[in-house]
C-alpha positions in Angstrom: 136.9 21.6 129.1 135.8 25.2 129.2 137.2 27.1 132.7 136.1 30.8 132.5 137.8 33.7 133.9 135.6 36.6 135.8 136.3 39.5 138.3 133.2 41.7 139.7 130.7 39.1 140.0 129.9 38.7 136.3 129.6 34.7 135.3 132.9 34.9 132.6 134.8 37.4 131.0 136.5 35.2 128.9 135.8 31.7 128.4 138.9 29.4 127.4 138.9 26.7 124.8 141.0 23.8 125.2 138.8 21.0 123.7 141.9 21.2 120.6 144.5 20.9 123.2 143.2 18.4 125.0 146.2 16.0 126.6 148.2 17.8 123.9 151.7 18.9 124.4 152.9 22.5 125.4 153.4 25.1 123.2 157.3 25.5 122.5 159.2 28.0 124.6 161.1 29.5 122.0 158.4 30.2 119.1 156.3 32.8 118.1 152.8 33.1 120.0 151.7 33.8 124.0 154.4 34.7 126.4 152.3 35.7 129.0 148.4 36.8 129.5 148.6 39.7 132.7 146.1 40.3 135.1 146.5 44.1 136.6 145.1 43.6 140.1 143.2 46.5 141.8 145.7 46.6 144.9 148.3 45.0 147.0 146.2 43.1 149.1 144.3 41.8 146.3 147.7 40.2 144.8 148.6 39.1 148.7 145.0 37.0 148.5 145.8 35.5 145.3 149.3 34.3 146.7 148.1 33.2 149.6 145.3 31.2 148.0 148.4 29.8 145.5 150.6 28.6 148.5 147.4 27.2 150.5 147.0 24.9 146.6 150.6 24.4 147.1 150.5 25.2 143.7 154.0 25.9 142.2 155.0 29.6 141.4 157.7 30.4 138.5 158.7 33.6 139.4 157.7 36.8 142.2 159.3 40.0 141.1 159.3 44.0 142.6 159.8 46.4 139.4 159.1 49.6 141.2 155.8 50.5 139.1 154.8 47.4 140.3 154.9 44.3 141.8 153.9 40.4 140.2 153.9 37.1 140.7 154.7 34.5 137.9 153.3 30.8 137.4 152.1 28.8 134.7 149.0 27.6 133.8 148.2 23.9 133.0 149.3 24.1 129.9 152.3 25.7 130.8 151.5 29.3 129.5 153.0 31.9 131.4 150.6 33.9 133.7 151.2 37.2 135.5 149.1 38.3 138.4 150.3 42.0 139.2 148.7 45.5 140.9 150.4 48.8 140.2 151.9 51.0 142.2 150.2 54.4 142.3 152.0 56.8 139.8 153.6 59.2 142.3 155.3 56.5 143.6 157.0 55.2 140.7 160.6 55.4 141.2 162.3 58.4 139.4 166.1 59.5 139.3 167.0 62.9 140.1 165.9 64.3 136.3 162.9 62.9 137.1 163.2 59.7 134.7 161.2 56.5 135.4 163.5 54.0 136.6 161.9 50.4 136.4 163.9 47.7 137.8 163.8 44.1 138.2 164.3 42.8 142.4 163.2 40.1 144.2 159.6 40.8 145.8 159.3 40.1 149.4 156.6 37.6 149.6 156.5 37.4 153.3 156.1 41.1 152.9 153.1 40.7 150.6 151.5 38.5 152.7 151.8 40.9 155.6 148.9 43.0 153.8 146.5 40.2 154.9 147.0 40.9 158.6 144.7 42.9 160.5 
């Protein structure tokens, strides 16, 4: 099996190989190699499409977090490597303290919120 992966039309941007892994076993969780591949979305409504097109598949999500810059959602592929699907905020809305630090944090993303960009 070859599955490609494409945005804008274009037939693949990357093509994956899994003719070696084939009914194999996943990689181990605690070894060197892929944690994740990331897919920076253009915006929010884009990432609400893609999770509503995940929850339509029923298929089974590992994580949905809000870290200020940005916001993702977390699943696994088939063969259980991480995948992130997330859009950035724009820049001047990044959250700053009061010496004007970045201040990235880890919360729970409202999903029902997300999905509220896909009403008219």
């Amino acid at each position: 099996m070859q599955p490609f992966i494409s945005a804008g039309g274009y037939h693949h941007h990357i093509g994956l190989n899994t003719w070696q892994s084939k009914d194999g076993p996943p990689a181990p969780k605690n070894t060197a190699g892929l944690f994740h591949t990331a897919i920076l979305l253009p915006s929010r409504k884009d990432l609400a499409q893609l999770f509503q097109q995940l929850v339509d598949a029923n298929y089974p999500l590992t994580g949905a977090a809000d870290h200020g810059v940005s916001e993702a959602i977390y699943l696994d592929d088939p063969d259980e490597n991480g995948v992130e699907l997330y859009w950035d905020r724009p820049k001047e809305d990044w959250p700053k303290d009061e010496n004007g630090q970045l201040t990235m944090y880890t919360r729970r993303l409202d999903l029902n919120a997300l999905l509220r960009e896909l009403s008219p």
